[in-house]
PyMOL CGO cylinders between C-alpha atoms (Angstrom):
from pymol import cmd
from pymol.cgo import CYLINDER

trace = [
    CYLINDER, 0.00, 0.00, 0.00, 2.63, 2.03, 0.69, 0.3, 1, 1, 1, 1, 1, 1,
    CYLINDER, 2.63, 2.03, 0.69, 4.22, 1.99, -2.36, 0.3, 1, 1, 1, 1, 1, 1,
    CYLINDER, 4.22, 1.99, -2.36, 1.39, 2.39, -4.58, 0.3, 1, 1, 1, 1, 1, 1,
    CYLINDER, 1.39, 2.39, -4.58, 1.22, 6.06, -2.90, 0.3, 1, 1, 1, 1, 1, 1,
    CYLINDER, 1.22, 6.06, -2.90, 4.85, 6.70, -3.68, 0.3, 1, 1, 1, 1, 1, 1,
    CYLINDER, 4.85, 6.70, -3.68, 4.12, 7.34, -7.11, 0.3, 1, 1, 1, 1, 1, 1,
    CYLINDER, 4.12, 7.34, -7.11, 0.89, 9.72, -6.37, 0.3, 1, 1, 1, 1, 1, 1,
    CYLINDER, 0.89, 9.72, -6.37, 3.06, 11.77, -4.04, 0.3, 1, 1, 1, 1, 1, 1,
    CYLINDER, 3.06, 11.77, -4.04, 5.80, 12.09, -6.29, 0.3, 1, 1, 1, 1, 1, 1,
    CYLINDER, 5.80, 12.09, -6.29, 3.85, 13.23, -9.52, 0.3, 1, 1, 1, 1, 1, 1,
    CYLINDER, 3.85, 13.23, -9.52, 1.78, 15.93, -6.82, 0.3, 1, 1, 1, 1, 1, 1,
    CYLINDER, 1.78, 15.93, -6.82, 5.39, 17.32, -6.07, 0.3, 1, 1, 1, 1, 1, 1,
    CYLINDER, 5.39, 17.32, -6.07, 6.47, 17.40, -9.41, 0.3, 1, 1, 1, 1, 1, 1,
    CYLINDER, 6.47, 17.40, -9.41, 3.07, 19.40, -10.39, 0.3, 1, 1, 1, 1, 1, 1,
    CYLINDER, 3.07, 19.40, -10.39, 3.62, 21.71, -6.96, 0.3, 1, 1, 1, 1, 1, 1,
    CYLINDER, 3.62, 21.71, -6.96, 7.47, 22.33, -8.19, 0.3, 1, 1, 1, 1, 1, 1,
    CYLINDER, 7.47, 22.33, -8.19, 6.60, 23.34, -12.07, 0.3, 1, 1, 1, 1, 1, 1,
    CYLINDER, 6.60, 23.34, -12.07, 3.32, 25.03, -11.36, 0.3, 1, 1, 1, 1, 1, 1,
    CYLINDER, 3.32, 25.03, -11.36, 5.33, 28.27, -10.16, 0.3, 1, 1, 1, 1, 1, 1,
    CYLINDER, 5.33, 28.27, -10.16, 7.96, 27.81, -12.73, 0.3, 1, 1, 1, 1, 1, 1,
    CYLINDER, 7.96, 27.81, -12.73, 5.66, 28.29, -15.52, 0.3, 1, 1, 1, 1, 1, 1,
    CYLINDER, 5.66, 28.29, -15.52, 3.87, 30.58, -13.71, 0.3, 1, 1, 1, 1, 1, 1,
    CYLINDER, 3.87, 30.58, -13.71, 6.54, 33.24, -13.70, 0.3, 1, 1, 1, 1, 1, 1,
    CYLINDER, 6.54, 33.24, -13.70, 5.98, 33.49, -17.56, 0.3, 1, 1, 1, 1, 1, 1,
    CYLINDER, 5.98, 33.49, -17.56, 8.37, 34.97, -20.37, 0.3, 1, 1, 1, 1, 1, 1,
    CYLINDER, 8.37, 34.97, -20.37, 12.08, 37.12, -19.18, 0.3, 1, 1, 1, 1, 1, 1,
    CYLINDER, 12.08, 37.12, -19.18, 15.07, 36.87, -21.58, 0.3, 1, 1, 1, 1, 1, 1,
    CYLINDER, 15.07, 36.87, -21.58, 17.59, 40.15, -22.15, 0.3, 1, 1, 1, 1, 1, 1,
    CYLINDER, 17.59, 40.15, -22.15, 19.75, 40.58, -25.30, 0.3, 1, 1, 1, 1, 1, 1,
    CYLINDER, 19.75, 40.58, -25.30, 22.65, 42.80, -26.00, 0.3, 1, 1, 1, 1, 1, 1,
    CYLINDER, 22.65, 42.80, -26.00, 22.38, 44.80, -29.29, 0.3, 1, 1, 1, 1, 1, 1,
    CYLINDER, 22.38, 44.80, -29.29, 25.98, 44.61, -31.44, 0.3, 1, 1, 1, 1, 1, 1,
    CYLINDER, 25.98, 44.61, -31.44, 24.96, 48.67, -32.53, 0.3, 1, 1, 1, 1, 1, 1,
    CYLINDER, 24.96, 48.67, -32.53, 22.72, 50.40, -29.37, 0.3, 1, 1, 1, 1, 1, 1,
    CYLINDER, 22.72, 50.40, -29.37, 19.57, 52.49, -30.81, 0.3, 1, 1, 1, 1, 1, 1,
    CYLINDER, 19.57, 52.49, -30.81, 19.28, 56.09, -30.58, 0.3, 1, 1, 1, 1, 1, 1,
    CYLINDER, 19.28, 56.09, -30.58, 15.63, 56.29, -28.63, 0.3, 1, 1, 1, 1, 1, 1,
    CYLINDER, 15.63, 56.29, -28.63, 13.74, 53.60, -26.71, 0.3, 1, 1, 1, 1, 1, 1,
    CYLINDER, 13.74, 53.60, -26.71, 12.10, 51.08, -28.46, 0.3, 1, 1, 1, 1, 1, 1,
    CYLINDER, 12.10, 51.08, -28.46, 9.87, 48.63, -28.58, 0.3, 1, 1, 1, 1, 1, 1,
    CYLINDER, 9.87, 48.63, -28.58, 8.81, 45.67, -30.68, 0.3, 1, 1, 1, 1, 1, 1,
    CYLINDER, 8.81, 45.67, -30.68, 6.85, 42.61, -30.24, 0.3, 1, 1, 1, 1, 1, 1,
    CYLINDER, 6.85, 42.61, -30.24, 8.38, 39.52, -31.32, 0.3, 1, 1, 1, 1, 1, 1,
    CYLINDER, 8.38, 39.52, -31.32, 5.67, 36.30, -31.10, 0.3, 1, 1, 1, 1, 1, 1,
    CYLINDER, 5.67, 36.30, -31.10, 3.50, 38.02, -28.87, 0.3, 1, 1, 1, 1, 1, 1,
    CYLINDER, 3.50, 38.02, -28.87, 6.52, 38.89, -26.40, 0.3, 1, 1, 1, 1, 1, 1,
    CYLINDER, 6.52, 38.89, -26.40, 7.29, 43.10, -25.88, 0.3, 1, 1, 1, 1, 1, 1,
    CYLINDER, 7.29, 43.10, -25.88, 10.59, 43.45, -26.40, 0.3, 1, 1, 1, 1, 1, 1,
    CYLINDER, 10.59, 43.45, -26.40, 11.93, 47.06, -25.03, 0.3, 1, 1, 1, 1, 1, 1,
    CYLINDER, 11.93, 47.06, -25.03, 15.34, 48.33, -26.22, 0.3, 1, 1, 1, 1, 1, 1,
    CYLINDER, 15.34, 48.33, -26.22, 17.15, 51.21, -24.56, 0.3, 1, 1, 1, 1, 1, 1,
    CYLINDER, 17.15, 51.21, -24.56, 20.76, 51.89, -26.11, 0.3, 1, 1, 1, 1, 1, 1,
    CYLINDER, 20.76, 51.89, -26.11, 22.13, 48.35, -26.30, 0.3, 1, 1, 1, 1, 1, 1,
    CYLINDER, 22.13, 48.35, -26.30, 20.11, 46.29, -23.82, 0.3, 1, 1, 1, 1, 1, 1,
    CYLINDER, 20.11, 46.29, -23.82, 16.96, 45.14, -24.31, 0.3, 1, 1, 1, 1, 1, 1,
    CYLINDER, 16.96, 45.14, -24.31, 14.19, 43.24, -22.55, 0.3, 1, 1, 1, 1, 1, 1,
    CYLINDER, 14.19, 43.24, -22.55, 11.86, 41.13, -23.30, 0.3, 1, 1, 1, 1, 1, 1,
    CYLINDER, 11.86, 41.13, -23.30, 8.73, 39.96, -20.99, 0.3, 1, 1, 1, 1, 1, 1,
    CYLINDER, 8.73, 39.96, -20.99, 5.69, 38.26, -20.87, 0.3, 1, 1, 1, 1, 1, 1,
    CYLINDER, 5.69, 38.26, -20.87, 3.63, 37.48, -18.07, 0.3, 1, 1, 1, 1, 1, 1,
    CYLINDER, 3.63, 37.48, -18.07, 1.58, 34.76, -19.98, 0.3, 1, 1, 1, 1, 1, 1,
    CYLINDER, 1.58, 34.76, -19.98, 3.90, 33.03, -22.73, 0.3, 1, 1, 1, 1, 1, 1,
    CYLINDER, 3.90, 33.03, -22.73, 6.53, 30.72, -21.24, 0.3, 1, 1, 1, 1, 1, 1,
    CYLINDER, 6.53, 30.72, -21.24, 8.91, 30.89, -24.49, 0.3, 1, 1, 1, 1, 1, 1,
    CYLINDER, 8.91, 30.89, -24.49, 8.98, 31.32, -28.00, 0.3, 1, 1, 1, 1, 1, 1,
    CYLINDER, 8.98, 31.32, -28.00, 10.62, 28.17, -29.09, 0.3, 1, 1, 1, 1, 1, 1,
    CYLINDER, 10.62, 28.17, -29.09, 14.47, 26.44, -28.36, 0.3, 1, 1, 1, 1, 1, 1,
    CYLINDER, 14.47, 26.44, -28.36, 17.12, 28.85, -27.21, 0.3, 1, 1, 1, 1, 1, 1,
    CYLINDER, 17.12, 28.85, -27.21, 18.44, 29.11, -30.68, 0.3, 1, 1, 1, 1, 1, 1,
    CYLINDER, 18.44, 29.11, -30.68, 15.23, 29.69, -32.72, 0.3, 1, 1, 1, 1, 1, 1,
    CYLINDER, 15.23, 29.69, -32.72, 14.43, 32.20, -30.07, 0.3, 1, 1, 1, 1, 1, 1,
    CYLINDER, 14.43, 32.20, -30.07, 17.63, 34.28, -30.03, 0.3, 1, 1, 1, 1, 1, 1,
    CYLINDER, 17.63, 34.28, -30.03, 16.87, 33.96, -34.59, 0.3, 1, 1, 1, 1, 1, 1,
    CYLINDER, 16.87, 33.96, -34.59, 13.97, 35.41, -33.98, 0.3, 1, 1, 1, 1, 1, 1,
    CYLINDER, 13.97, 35.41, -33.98, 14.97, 38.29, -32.07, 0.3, 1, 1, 1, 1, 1, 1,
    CYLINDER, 14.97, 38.29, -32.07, 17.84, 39.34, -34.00, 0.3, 1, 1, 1, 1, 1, 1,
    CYLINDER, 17.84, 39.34, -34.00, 15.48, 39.44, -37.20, 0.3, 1, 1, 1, 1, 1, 1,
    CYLINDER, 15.48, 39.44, -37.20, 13.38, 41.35, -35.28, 0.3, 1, 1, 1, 1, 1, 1,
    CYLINDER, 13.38, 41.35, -35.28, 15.90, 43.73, -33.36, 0.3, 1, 1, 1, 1, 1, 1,
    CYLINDER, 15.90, 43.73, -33.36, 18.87, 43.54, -35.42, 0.3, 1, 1, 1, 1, 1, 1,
    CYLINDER, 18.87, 43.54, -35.42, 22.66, 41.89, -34.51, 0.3, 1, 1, 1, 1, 1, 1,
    CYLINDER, 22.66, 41.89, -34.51, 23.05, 40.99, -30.99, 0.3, 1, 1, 1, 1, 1, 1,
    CYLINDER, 23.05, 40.99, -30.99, 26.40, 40.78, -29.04, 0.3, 1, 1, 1, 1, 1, 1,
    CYLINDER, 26.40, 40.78, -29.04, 24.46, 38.58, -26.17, 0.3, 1, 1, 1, 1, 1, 1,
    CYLINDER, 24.46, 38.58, -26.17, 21.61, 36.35, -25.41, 0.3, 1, 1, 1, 1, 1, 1,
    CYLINDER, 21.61, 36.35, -25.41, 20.18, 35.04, -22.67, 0.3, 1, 1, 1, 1, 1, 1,
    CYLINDER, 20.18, 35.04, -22.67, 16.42, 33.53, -21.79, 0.3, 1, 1, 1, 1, 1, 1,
    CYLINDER, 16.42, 33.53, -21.79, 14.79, 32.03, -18.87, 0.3, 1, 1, 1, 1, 1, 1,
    CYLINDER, 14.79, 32.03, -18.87, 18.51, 31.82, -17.23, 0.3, 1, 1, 1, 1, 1, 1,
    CYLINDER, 18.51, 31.82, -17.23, 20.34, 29.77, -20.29, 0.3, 1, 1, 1, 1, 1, 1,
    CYLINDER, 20.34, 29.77, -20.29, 23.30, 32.03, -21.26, 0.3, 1, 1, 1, 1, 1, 1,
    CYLINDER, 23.30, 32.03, -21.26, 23.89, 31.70, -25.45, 0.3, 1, 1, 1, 1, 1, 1,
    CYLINDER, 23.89, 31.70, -25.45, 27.99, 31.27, -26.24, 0.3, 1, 1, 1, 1, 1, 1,
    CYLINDER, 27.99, 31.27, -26.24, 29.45, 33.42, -28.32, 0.3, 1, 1, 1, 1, 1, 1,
    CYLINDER, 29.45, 33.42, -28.32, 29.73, 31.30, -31.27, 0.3, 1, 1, 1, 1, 1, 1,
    CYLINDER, 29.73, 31.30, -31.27, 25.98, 30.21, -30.62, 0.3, 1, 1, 1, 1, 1, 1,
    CYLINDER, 25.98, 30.21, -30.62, 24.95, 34.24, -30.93, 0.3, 1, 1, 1, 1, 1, 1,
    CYLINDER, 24.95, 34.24, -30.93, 27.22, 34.94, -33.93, 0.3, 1, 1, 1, 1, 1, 1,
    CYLINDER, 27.22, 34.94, -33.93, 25.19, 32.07, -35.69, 0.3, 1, 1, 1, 1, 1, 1,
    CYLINDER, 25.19, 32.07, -35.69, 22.10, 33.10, -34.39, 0.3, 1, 1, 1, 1, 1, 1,
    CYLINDER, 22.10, 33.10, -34.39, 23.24, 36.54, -36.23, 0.3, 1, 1, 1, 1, 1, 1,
    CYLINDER, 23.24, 36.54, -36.23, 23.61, 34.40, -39.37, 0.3, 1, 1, 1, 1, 1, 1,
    CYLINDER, 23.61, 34.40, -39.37, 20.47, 32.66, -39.35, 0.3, 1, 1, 1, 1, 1, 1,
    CYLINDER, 20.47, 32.66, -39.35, 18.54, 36.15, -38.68, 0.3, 1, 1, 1, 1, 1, 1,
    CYLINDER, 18.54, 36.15, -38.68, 20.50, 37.65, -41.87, 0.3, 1, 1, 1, 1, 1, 1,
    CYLINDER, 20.50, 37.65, -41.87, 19.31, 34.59, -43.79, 0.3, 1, 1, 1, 1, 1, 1,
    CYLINDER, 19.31, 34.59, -43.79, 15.56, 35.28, -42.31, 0.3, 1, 1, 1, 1, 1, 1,
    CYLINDER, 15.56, 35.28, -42.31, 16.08, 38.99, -43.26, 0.3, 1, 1, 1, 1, 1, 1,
    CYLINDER, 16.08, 38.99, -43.26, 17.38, 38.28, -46.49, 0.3, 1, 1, 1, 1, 1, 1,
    CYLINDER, 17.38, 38.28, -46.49, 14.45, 35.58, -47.57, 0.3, 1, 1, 1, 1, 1, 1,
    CYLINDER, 14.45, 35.58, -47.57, 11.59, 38.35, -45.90, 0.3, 1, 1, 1, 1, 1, 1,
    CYLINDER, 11.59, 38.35, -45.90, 13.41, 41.11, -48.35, 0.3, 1, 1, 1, 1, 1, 1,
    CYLINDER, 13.41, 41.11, -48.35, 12.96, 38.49, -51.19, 0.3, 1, 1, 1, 1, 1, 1,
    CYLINDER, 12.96, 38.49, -51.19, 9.38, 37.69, -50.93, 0.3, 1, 1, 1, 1, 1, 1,
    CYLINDER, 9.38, 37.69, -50.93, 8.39, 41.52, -50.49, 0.3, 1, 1, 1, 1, 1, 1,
    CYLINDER, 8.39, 41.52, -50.49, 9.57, 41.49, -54.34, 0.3, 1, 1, 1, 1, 1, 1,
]
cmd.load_cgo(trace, "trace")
């Protein structure tokens, strides 16, 4: 019997653990490679992103992420321009991940510039 209940109490933990987890929603700040001249802001799959010389936030109460680390940083920089850092929901982007995140948003860029023709 009291093993049966093991597996009950364990899986109401686990709930009680990631319930306030996903609860504190959306925070990830990048670094901008150029800073912008006035305080911006832009919303980037239904997160507000708000740049001030060359940091920027962005937050969302409601949306837990926009997709892996990588596709979010992509996304971003398309959005933003170059970034010089990347971090979301406390994982820290390398270097060399951020430079080809950079890449991958030119590429996005580049293809959006294309079909506007």
């Amino acid at each position: 019997m009291q093993f049966q209940a093991l597996p009950i109490l364990a899986a109401a933990a686990a709930l009680l653990i990631a319930a306030p987890a996903s609860a504190a929603g959306y925070a990830a700040n990048a670094k901008l490679q150029s800073p912008v001249s006035t305080p911006t802001k832009t919303v980037v799959g239904d997160i507000e992103w708000t740049c001030e010389g060359d940091t920027c936030k962005g937050v969302s109460e409601r949306r837990a992420g926009l997709d892996s680390l990588m596709k979010e940083c992509r996304k971003v920089s398309t959005a933003i321009g170059p970034l010089a850092a990347y971090n979301s929901r406390g994982r820290v982007m390398t270097e060399r991940n951020v430079a080809a995140c950079n890449r991958l948003a030119d590429d996005s860029r580049a293809d959006g510039e294309l079909a506007a023709k």
